[in-house]
C-alpha positions as CSV (number, residue, x, y, z in Angstrom):
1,X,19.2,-11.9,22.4
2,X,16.4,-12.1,19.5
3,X,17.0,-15.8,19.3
4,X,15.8,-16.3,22.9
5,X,12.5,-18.1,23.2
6,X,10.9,-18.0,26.6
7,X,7.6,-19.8,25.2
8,X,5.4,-21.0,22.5
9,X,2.3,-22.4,22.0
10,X,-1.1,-21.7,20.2
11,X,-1.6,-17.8,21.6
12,X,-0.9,-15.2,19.6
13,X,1.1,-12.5,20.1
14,X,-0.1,-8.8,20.8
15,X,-1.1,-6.6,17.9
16,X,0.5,-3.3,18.1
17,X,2.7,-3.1,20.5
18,X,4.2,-0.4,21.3
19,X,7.0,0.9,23.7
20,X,8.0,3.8,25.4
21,X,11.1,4.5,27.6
22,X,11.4,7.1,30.4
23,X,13.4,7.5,33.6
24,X,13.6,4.0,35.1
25,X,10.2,3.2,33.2
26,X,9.9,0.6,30.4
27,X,6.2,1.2,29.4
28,X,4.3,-1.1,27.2
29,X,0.8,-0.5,25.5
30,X,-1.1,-3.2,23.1
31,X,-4.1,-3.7,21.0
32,X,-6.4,-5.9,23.8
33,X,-8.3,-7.3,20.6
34,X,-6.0,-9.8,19.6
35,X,-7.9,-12.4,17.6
36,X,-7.8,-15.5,18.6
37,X,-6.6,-14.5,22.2
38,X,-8.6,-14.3,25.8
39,X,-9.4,-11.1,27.6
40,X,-8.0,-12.9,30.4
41,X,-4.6,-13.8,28.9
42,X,-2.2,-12.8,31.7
43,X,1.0,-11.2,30.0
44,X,4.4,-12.6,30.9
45,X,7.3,-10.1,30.5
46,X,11.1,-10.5,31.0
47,X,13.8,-8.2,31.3
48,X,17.7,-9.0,31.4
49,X,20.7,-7.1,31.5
50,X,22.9,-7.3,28.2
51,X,25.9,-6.7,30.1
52,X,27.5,-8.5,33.4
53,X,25.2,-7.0,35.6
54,X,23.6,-9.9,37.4
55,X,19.8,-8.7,36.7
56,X,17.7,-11.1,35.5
57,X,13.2,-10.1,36.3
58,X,10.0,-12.3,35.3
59,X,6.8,-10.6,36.1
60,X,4.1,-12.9,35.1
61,X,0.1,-11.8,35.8
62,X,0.8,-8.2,36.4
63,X,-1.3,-7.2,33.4
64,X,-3.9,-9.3,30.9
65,X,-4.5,-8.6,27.8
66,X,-7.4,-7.0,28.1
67,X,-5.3,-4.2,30.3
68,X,-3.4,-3.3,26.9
69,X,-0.9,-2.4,28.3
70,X,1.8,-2.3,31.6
71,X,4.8,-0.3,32.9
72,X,7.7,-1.7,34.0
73,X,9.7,0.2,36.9
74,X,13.6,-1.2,36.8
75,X,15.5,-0.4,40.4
76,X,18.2,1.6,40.4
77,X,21.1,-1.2,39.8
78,X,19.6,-0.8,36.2
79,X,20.5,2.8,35.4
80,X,22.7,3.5,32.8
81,X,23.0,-0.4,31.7
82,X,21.7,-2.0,28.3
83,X,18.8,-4.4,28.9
84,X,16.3,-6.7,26.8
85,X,12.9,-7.7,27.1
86,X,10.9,-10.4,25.7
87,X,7.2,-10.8,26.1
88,X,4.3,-13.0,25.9
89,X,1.4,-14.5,26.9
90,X,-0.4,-17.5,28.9
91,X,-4.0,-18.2,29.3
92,X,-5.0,-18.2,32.8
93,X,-4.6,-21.7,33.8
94,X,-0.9,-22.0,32.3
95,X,-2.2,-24.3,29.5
96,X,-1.7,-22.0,26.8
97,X,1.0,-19.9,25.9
98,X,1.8,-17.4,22.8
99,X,5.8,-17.5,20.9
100,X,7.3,-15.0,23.1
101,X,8.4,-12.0,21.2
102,X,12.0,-9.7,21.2
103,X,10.8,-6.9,22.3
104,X,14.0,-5.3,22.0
105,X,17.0,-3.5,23.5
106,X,17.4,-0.7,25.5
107,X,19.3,1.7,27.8
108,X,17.6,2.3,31.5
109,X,17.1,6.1,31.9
């Protein structure tokens, strides 16, 4: 799970990141300063079950890093099931990318 790596590249990584759960919400809040980064860096974020549910999600471009932050709504197969998330970051021409980073694992509300 930790050991994934989705991307890497010259990026960096957000700076603070921090993340909440509620009900069927993975929310996700950064510092949009990150040196050496572009406002316009568009976030990639991916979610995958932990068990055998077949759920699998890439959302790419839903949020920059200027936004400093997204929230994630799971649909309703995901309640109750144990998931992970990994996220990173791209510049906006796909040239770039940051090390995608665990994010971590967690139980859908």
């Amino acid at each position: 799970k930790d050991a994934v790596v989705l991307s890497d590249g010259i990026l960096p990584q957000v700076e603070d990141l921090t993340i909440t759960l509620e009900p069927g919400k993975l929310h996700l809040t950064w510092n949009p300063q990150s040196e050496g980064g572009s406002p316009a860096d568009q976030m990639l974020l991916a979610v995958r079950a932990a068990s055998e549910l077949p759920y699998v999600d890439v959302i790419v471009g839903y949020a920059s890093r200027y936004d400093g932050g997204y929230t994630y709504t799971f649909p309703d197969i995901c309640k109750g099931h144990q998931m992970y998330g990994y996220l990173a970051f791209s510049s906006i021409d796909r040239k770039n990318f940051s090390r995608s980073q665990y994010i971590g694992e967690f139980t859908v509300m």
